[in-house]
C-alpha positions in Angstrom: -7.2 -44.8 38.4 -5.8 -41.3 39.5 -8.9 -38.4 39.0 -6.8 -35.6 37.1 -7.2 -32.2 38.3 -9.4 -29.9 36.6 -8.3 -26.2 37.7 -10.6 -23.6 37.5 -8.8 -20.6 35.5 -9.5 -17.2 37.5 -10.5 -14.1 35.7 -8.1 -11.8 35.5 -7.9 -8.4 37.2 -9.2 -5.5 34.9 -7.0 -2.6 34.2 -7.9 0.3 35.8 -7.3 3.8 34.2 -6.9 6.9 35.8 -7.2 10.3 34.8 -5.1 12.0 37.6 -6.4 10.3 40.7 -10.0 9.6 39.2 -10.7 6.2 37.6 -12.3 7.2 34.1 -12.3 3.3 32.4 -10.9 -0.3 32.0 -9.4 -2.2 29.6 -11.9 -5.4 29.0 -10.2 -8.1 26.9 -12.1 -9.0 23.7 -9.8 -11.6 22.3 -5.9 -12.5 22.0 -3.8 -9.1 22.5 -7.5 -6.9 22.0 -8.4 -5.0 24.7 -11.7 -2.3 24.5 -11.9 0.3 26.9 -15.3 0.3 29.3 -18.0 2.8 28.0 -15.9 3.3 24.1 -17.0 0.9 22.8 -15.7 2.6 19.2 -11.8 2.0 20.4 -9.7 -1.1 20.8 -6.2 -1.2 21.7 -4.6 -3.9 19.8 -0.9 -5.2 20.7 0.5 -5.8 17.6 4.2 -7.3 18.3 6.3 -4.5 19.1 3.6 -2.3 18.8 0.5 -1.2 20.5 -2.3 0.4 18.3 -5.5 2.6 19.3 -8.1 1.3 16.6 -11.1 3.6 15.9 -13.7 0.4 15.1 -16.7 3.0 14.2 -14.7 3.6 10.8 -14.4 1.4 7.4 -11.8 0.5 6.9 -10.7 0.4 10.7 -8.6 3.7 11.4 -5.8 3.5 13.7 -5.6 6.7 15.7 -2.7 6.5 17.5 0.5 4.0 18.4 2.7 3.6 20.9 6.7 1.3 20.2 7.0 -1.2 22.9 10.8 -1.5 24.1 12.8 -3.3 26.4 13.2 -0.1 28.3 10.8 1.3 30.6 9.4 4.2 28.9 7.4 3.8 25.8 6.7 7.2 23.6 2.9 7.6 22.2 2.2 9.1 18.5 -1.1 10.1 17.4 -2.0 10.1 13.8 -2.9 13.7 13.0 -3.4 12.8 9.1 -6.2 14.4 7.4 -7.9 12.2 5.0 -10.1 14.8 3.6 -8.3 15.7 1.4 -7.3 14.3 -1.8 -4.0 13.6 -1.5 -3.4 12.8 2.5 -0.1 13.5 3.8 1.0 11.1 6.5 1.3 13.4 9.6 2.3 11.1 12.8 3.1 13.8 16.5 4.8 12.0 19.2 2.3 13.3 22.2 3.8 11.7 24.9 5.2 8.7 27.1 4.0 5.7 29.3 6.5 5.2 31.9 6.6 1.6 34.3 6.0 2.9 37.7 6.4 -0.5 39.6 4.8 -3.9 39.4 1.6 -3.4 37.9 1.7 0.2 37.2 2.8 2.6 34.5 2.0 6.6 34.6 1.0 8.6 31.4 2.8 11.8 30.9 1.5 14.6 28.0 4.3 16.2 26.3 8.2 15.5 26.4 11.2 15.9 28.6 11.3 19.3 30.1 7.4 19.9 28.7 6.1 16.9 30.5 3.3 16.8 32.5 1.8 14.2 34.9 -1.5 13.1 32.8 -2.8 9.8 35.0 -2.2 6.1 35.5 -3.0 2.3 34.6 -2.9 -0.2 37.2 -3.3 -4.0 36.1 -1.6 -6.7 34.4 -1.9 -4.4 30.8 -1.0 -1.4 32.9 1.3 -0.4 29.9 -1.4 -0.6 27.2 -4.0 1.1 29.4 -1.6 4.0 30.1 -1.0 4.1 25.7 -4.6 4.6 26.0 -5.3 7.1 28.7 -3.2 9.2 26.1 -4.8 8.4 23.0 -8.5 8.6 24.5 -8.7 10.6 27.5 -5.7 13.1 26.3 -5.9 16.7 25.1 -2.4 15.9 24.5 -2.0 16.3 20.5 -3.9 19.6 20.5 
């Protein structure tokens, strides 16, 4: 009788996140698609489909902060939810802040602002190098103010 083999599964490589060329987090996974970022332990990115979301966990309900669309194309735009919800009648307010762009393998950059107003924010590098580059704009970004 033939012993089957048993493979050990390696962890995966963390997804580094830099704020220009200094490394600021990681993305650690907590489940299927849910990633938390090292030392905010009040955010969660969530991939969601098409879309990638920037939970606020501290609230209740959970708040989502921020978004980003996932496309076939290699440049992904990031909104930030700027609605005010003290008032009594909140009006939606959604500001697209910025754009995630794939680098190369294993890299995307983060970029505040939009075509000619662009500006070189950081990077991800990792196998969720696009989701940690969504949140090096929604967490680390001064982008939406």
């Amino acid at each position: 009788m033939a012993a089957s083999a048993i493979h050990a599964r390696h962890p995966e490589a963390p997804t580094k996140l830099y704020l220009g060329n200094r490394k600021v987090s990681q993305l650690e996974q907590d489940g299927w698609d849910a990633y938390s970022l090292a030392g905010l332990e009040v955010t969660e990115m969530v991939r969601n489909g098409n879309h990638i979301f920037a939970l606020d966990t501290a609230e209740i309900p959970v708040f989502a902060f921020g978004y980003a669309r996932v496309t076939s194309g290699r440049t992904w735009y990031v909104t930030l939810n700027e609605t005010d919800y003290n008032t009594s009648h909140p009006t939606p307010t959604f500001v697209t802040i910025g754009a995630v762009s794939f680098r190369g393998p294993g890299v995307w950059d983060a970029y505040c602002g939009l075509d000619g107003h662009a500006r070189w924010f950081g990077y991800a590098t990792g196998p969720h190098a696009g989701i940690g580059a969504v949140a090096l704009l929604l967490d680390f970004g001064a982008c939406g103010t």
